[in-house]
C-alpha positions in Angstrom: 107.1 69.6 175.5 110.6 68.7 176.7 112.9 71.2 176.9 115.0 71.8 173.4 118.9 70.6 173.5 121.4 73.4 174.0 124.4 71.1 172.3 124.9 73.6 169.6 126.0 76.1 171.6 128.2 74.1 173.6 131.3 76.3 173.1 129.6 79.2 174.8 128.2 76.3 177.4 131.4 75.4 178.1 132.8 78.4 178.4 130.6 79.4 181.2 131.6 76.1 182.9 134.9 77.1 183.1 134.0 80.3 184.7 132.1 79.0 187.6 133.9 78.5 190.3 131.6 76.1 192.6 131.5 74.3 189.8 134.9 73.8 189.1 135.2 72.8 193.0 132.5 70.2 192.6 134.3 68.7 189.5 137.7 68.5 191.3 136.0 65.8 193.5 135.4 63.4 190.0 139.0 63.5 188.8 140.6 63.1 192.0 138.3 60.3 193.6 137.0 58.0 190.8 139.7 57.5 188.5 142.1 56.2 191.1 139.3 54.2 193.1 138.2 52.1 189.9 141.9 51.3 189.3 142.5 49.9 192.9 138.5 47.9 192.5 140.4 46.4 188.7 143.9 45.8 190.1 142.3 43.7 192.8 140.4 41.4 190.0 142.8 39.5 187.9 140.6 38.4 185.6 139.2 41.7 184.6 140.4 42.0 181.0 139.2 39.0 180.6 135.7 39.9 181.8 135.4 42.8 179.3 136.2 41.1 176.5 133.2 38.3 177.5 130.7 41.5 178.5 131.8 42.8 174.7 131.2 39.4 173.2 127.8 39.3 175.3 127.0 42.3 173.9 127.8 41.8 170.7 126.1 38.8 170.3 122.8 40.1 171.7 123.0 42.9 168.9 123.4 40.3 166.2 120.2 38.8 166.9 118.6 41.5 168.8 115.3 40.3 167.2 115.1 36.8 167.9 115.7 38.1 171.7 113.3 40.9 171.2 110.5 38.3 170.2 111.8 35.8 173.4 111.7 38.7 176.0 108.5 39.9 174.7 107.2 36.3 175.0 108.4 35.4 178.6 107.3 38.6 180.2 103.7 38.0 178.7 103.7 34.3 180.2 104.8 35.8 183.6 101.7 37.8 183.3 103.3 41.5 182.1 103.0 43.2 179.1 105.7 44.4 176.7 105.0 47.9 174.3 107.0 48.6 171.9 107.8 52.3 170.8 109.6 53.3 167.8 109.6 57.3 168.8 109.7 59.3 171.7 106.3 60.5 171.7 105.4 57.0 171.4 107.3 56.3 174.7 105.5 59.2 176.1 101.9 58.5 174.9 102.1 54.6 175.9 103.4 55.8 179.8 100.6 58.3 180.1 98.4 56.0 178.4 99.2 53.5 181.6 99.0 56.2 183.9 95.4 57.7 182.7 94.0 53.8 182.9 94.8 54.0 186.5 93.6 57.3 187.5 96.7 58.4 188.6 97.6 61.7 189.8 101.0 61.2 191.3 104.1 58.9 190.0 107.2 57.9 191.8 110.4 57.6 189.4 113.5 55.5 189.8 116.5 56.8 187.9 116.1 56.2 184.3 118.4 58.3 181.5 115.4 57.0 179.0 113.2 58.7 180.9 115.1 61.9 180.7 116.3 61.3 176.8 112.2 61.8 176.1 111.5 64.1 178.5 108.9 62.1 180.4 108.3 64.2 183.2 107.2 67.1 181.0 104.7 65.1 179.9 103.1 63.3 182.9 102.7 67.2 184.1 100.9 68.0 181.3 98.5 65.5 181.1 98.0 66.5 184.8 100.2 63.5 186.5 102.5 64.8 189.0 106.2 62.8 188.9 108.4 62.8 191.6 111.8 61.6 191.4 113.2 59.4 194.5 116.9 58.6 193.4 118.2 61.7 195.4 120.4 63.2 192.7 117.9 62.9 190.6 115.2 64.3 193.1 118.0 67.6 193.7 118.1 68.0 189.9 114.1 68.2 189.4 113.9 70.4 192.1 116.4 72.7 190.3 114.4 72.2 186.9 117.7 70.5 185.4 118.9 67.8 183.9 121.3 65.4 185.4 125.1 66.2 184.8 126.4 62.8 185.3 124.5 59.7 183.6 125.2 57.5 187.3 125.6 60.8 189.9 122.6 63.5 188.9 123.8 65.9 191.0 127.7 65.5 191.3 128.2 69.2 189.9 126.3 70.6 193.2 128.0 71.6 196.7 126.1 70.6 199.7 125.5 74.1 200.6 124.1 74.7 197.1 121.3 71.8 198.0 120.6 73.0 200.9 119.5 76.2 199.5 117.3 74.1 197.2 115.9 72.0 200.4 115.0 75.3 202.5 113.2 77.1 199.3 111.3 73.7 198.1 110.6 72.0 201.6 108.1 75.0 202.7 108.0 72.9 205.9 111.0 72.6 207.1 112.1 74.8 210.5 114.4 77.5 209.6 117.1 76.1 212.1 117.4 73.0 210.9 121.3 72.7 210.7 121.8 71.1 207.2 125.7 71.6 206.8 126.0 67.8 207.1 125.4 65.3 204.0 123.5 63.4 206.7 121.2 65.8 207.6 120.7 66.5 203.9 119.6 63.1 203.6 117.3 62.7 206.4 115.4 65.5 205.3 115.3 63.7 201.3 114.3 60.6 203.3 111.5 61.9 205.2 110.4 63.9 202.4 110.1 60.7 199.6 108.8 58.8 202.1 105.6 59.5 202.0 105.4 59.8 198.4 106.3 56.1 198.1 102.9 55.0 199.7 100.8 57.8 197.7 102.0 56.9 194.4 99.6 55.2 192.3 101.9 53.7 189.6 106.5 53.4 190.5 108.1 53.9 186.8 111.8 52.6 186.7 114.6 52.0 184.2 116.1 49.1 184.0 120.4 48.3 183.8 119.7 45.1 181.7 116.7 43.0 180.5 117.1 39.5 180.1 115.7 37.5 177.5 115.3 33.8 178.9 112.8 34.8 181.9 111.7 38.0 181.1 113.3 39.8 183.7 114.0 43.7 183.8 117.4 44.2 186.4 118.2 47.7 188.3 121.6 48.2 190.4 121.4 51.0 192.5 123.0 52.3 196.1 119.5 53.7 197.7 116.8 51.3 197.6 114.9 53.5 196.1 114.0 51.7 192.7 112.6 48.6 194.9 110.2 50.9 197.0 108.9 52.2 193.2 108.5 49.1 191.7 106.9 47.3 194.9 105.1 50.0 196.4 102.6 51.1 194.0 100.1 49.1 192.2 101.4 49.4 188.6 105.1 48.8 187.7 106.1 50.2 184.5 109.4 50.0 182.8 111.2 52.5 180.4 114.0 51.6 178.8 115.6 51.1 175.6 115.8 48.0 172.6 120.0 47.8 173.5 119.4 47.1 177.0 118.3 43.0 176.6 121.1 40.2 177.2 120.2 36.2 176.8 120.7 34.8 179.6 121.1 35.3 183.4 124.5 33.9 183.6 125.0 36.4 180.9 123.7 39.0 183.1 125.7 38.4 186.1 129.3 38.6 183.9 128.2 41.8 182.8 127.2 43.2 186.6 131.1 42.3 187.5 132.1 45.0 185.3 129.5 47.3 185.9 129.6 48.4 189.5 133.2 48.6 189.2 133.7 50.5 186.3 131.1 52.6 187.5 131.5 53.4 191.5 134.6 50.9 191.9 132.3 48.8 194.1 132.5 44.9 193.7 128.5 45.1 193.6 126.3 48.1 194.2 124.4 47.9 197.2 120.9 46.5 195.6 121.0 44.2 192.1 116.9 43.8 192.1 115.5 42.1 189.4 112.1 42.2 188.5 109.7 39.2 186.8 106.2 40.2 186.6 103.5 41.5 188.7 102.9 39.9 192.2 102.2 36.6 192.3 99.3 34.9 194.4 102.0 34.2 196.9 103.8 36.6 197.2 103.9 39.2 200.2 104.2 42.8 197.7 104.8 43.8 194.6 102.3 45.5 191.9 99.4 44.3 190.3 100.5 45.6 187.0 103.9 45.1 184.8 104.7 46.9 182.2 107.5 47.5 180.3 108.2 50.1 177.7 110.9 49.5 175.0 112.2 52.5 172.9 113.6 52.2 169.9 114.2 56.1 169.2 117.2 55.7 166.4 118.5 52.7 168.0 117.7 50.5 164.9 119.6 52.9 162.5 122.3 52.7 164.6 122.2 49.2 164.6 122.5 48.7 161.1 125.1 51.8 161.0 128.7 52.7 161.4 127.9 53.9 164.9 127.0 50.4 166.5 129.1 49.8 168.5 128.0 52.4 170.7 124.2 50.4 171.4 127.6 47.7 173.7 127.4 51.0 176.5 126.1 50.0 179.9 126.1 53.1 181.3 128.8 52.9 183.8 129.8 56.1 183.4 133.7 55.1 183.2 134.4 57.6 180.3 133.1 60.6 181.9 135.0 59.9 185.1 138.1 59.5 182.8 137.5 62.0 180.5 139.7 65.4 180.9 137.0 67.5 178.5 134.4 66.4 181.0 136.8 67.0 184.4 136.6 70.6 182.9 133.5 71.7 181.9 130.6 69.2 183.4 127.8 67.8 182.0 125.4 70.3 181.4 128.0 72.0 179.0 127.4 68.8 176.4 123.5 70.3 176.3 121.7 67.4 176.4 121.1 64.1 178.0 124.1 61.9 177.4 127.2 63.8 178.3 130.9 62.8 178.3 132.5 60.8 175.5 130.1 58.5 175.3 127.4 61.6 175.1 129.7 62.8 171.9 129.2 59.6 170.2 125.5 58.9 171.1 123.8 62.7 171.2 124.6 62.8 167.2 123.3 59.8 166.7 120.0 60.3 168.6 119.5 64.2 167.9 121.2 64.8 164.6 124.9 65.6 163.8 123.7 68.9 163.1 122.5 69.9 166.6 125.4 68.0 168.4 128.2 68.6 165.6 130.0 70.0 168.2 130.1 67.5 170.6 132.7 64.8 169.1 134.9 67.6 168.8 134.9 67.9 172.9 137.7 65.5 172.9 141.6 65.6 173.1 141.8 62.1 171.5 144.1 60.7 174.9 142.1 57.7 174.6 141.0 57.0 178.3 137.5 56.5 177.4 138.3 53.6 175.6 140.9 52.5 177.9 138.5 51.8 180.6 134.9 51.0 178.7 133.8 47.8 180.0 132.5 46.6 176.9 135.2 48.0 174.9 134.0 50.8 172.5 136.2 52.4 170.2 134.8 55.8 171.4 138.0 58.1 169.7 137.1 56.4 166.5 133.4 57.1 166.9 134.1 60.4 167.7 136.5 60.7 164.6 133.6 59.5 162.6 131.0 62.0 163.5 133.8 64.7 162.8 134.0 63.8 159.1 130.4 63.5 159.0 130.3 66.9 159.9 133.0 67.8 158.1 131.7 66.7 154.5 127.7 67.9 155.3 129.7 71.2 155.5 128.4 71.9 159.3 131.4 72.7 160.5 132.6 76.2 160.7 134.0 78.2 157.5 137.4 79.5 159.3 137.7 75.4 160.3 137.4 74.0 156.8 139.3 76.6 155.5 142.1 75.8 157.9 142.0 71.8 157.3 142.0 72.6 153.4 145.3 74.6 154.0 146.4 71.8 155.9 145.7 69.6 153.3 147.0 71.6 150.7 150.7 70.8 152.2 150.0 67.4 154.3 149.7 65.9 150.1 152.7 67.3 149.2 155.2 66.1 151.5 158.5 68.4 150.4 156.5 71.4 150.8 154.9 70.7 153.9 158.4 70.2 155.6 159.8 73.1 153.7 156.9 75.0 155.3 156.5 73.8 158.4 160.0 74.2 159.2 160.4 77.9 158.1 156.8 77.9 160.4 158.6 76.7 163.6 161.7 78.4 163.5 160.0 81.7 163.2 157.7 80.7 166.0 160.9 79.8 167.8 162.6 82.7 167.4 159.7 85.3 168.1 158.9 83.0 171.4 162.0 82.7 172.6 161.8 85.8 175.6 158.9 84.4 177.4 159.2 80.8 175.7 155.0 81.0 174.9 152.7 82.7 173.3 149.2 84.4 174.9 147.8 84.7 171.9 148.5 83.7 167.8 146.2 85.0 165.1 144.4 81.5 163.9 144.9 79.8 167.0 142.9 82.2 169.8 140.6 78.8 170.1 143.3 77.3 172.4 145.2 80.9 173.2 142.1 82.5 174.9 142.3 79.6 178.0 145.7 78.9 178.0 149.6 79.4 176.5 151.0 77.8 173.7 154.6 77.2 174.1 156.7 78.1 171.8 158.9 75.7 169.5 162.3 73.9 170.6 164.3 72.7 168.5 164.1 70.8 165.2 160.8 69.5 163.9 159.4 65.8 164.8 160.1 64.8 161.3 163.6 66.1 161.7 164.2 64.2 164.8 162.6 61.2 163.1 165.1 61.3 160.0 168.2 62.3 162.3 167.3 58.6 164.6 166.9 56.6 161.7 170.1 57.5 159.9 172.1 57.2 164.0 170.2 53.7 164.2 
């Protein structure tokens, strides 16, 4: 019922990326802003380093025993009067929301951001079971509108122009006057803003995500910029959280070291605007909230990760630091990676969560600089995660003919080191010679992969090995 992953034809995605201009426009605006503003929100916190390697240990710890603090969540969020379902699947997810939903009588949902929500295609399946879902984070209200996914795990709609949404506000918003002068961000949200509004006081049950879930009080945490999440939790008479098994931490002093990496990492902000954190349904005393608290924890391949090569990646707070870093993802966008997760950390996880065989191509979206795990927050060794999944793909024979055939070849000399310099040597100075008018080449039979989008220059002078042999014996 949710819409099938295009990550297996991510080449031909990507590709069309590269030929859109607006696009292109709308990614300028990530390379150039957040790399350079999370540096200056870092440089102006000594004791960064220092924090990631505690959020790692945090992490790491919580992983370690993630049952014991399974078992201790479960059991403080049922003495604050909440209920905790597990679900090992997808549909499970799906079937225990709607379940909620159907006991209520509801016919309309408000949603907070959740990538959970997304990863099983939740919305699909309130529709069909007649439930109508609206989306109140406004990226992610932009994207439903569109009938997309988001393209940024923290910024939905960051690959959109604000001409482009207004477009989508005129055809959506039957209502609105056709002079109303949207060319301003502002009057694009005033018009969200009135709009969600009222959907905040019809809603019948709020469903959020949640950042972090902590284990000693049963407490589910969201950090957002709008507000929104608090209206759908409070608002409506049921609460119900979706999230995943990775998401718990122990303790709330644990929580707080990891939200002073998060925000900056994320949108170099100290702290995002609202940290709510939510402990149960409404108390006797207490002025709002709901009635009902649920919360929803998907396992979905999490536990084979745990257990696997790949877990380091369950550390990942979604900050969204690699994709903001990542060159791949500066050029191309998120909707290229085909799936939920996009970015480095969507090359790691997508494989893991789909199959290595509808995402092969995904850990190969990299050019191994290393930024992504330069500026993780918790430290994951994305590159070698990456590398991993390559020669998982590699020796289940999914990769392509011409590419095995070309890395046996390679191979073939790299074992036999005399040959491979007496070839590679003849190799560049033909190249070198033959390139030396125009000093590159526009296109090289094996190599139209990286001639059909840009030059490759052509050889000067001796060979790396060469050099390396000449310095040694000058030394």
């Amino acid at each position: 019922m949710s819409r099938p992953p295009s990550s297996p034809t991510f080449k031909e995605n990507a590709a069309a990326a590269l030929a859109d201009p607006a696009l292109q426009g709308a990614l300028h605006f990530v390379e150039t802003n957040f790399p350079a503003r999370r540096r200056a929100a870092v440089e102006a916190l000594p004791e960064f380093d220092a924090l990631r390697d505690s959020a790692r240990a945090i992490k790491d710890h919580t992983l370690a025993h993630l049952d014991l603090y399974l078992e201790a969540f479960e059991q403080k969020v049922i003495e604050n009067g909440g209920h905790v379902h597990f679900a090992p699947t997808a549909a499970d997810a799906n079937r225990i929301v709607v379940e909620i939903c159907r006991a209520k009588n509801a016919r309309l949902v408000t949603k907070g951001k959740s990538m959970v929500g997304e990863e099983i295609g939740l919305n699909a399946h309130l529709e069909a079971a007649g439930i109508r879902p609206v989306e109140t984070d406004l990226g992610e209200y932009i994207v439903q509108i569109r009938d997309e996914l988001p393209s940024h795990i923290i910024m939905p709609a960051v690959h959109l122009n604000k001409a482009q949404v207004a477009d989508d506000f005129r055809r959506v918003h039957t209502d609105l006057p056709r002079d109303r002068d949207l060319s301003e961000p502002t009057a694009l949200l005033a018009e969200a803003r009135a709009t969600l509004r009222e959907k905040y006081f019809e809603a019948d049950v709020g469903i959020t995500g949640a950042n972090f879930l902590v284990a000693e009080t049963g407490t589910a945490v969201i950090v957002t910029n709008e507000g929104n999440g608090d209206l759908t939790a409070t608002l409506p008479k049921v609460h119900v959280v979706i999230t995943s098994i990775e998401k718990l931490v122990p303790t709330l002093e644990d929580l707080s070291q990891l939200l002073r990496v998060l925000a900056r990492s994320a949108t170099a902000q100290e702290m995002s605007v609202y940290t709510t954190l939510f402990t149960g349904p409404r108390r006797s005393d207490d002025p709002d909230g709901p009635e009902e608290f649920h919360v929803v924890l998907l396992d979905n391949g999490r536990s084979a990760m745990l257990a696997g090569a790949f877990h380091d990646m369950l550390r990942c707070i979604r900050c969204g630091a690699c994709l903001n870093h990542c060159p791949v993802y500066h050029a191309v966008g998120g909707h290229a990676y085909g799936w939920v997760y996009p970015g480095p950390m969507g090359a790691v996880l997508t494989p893991a969560l789909i199959g290595v065989d509808q995402a092969g191509h995904l850990p190969n979206a990299s050019s191994f600089c290393g930024r992504c795990e330069e500026v993780c927050p918790v430290k994951i060794p994305l590159p070698r995660l990456m590398r991993t999944w390559r020669e998982r793909a590699f020796s289940r024979h999914i990769s392509p003919k011409t590419e095995r055939a070309g890395l046996g070849l390679w191979a073939f000399f790299a074992k036999r080191p005399k040959l491979y310099r007496l070839a590679f040597g003849l190799g560049m100075r033909l190249l070198a010679r033959l390139g030396r008018t125009r000093g590159r080449f526009s296109w090289l039979p094996l190599a139209s992969g990286w001639t059909a989008h840009r030059d490759l220059a052509a050889p000067q002078g001796a060979t790396f090995q060469a050099q390396w042999r000449k310095a040694r014996r000058n030394a």
